[in-house]
C-alpha positions in Angstrom: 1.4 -25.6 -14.5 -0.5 -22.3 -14.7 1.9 -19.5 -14.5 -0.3 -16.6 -14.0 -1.7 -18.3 -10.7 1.8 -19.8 -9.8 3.3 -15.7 -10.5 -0.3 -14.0 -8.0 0.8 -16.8 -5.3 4.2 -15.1 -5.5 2.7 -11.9 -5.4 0.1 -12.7 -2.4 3.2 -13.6 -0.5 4.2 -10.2 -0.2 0.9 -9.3 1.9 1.3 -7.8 4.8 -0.4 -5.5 7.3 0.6 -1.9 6.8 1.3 0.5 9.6 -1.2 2.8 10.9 0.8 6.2 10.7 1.0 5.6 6.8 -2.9 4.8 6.2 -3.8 8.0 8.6 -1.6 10.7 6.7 -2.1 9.2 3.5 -4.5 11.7 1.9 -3.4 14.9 3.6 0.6 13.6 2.3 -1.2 13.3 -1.3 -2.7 16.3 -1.3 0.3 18.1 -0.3 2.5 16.2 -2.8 -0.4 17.1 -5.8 -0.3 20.7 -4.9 0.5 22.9 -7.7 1.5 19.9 -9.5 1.0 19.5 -13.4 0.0 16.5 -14.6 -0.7 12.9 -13.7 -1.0 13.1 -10.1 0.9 11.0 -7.5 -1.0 7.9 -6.0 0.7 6.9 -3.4 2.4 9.0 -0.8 6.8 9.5 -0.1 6.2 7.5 3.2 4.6 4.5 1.7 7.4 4.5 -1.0 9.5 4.0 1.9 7.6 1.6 3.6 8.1 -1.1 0.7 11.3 0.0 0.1 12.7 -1.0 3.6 10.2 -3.8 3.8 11.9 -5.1 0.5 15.0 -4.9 2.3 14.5 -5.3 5.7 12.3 -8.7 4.5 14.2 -10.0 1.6 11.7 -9.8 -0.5 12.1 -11.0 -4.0 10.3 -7.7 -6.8 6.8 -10.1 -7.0 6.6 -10.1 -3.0 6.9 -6.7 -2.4 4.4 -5.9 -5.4 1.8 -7.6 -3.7 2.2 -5.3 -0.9 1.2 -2.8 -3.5 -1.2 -4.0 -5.4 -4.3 -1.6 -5.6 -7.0 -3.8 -4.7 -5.7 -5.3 -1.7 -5.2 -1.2 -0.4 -8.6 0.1 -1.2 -9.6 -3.2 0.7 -7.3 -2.4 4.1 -8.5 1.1 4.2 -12.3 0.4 3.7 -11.9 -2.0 7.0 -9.8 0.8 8.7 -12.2 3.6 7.9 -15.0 1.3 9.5 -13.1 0.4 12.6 -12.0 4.2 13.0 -16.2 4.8 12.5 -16.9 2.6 14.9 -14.0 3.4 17.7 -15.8 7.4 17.2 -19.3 6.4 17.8 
């Protein structure tokens, strides 16, 4: 058995579609959070901390589930498609 594509199935289970609010106020709750700060900035904003956090419980998710709610990749990849379906909703 391979474990590391046995433990990313685990982790792709955990996929799910995030709500809008989050994605819109994402970089002005960022910005806000970063302000003044010293340091590594913050990535990712209070509200989305939240959001896995009740979706880990609400959901039952096991830790590997709800991290591949998280995972990086799989973000930048949601908001590209948002940011061209808020583009094309303007035009």
């Amino acid at each position: 058995m391979k474990w590391s594509a046995y433990n990313q199935s685990l982790v792709r289970r955990g996929e799910i579609l995030l709500g809008f609010d989050v994605i819109n106020n994402w970089d002005t709750e960022i910005k806000e959070m970063n302000k003044d700060k010293i340091g590594e900035p913050f990535h990712y904003p209070d509200t989305f901390l939240l959001l896995l956090g009740y979706a880990k419980a609400y959901f039952h998710l096991p830790y590997r589930q709800t991290e591949g709610i998280a995972q990086e990749d799989m973000l930048k990849e949601r908001f590209h498609q948002y940011h061209i379906i808020l583009q094309l909703t303007e035009e």
